[in-house]
N, C-alpha and C positions, 0 to 999 in steps of 0.2 A: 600743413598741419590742420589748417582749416576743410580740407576736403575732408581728409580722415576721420577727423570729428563730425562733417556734415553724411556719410556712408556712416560711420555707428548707428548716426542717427536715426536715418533712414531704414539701416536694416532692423533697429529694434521695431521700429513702427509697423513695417511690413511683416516681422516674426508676432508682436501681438495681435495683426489682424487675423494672421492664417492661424494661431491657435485661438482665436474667437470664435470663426469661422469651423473648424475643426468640434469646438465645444456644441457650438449652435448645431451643428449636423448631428453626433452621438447623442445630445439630447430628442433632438426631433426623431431621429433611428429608436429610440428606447419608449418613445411616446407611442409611435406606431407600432411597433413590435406588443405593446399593452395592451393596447387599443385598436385592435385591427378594424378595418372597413367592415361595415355590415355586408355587403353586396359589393365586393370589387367586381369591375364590368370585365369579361373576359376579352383578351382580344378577337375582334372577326373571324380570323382564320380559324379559330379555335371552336368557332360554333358547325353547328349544320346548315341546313336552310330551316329549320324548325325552332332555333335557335338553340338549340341543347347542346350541349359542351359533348366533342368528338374526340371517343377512346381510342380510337387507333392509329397508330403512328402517320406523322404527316408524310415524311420521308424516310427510307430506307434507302442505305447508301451499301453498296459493296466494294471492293476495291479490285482492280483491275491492273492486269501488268502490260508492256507498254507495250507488246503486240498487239494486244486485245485491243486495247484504243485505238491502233492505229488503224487497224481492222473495222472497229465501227465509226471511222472517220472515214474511212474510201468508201464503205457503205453509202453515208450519206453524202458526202461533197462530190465520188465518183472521182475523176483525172484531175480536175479543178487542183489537187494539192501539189500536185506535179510541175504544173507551171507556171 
């Protein structure tokens, strides 16, 4: 009986931390969202070398069927996959 009652316990404590926690984050999200950064710093990747923020896609991805891969795997590895 005493465990039962000491697990209540415990799980209330733990449920009003995580909806405090919870509070404390939708306030700071609704603060920032008001109040956005004057100059957020963009990531590195995201500059040139001149530092100016770069328009064109970093990656372009196509998709490939599993010939074609296999195909540009012997390309570069040669027999290596063989054995």
């Amino acid at each position: 009986m005493i465990l039962h009652l000491l697990y209540v316990v415990l799980f209330t404590v733990l449920a009003v931390l995580a909806l405090g926690n919870l509070l404390r984050s939708l306030m700071r999200l609704s603060l920032e969202s008001q109040y956005p950064r004057h100059r957020a710093v963009p990531h590195p990747e995201l500059l040139d070398e001149a530092g100016n923020p770069v328009n064109e896609p970093l990656m372009v991805m196509r998709s490939v069927n599993l010939e074609e891969a296999r195909q540009q795997l012997d390309k570069l590895y040669g027999d290596d996959l063989e054995s």
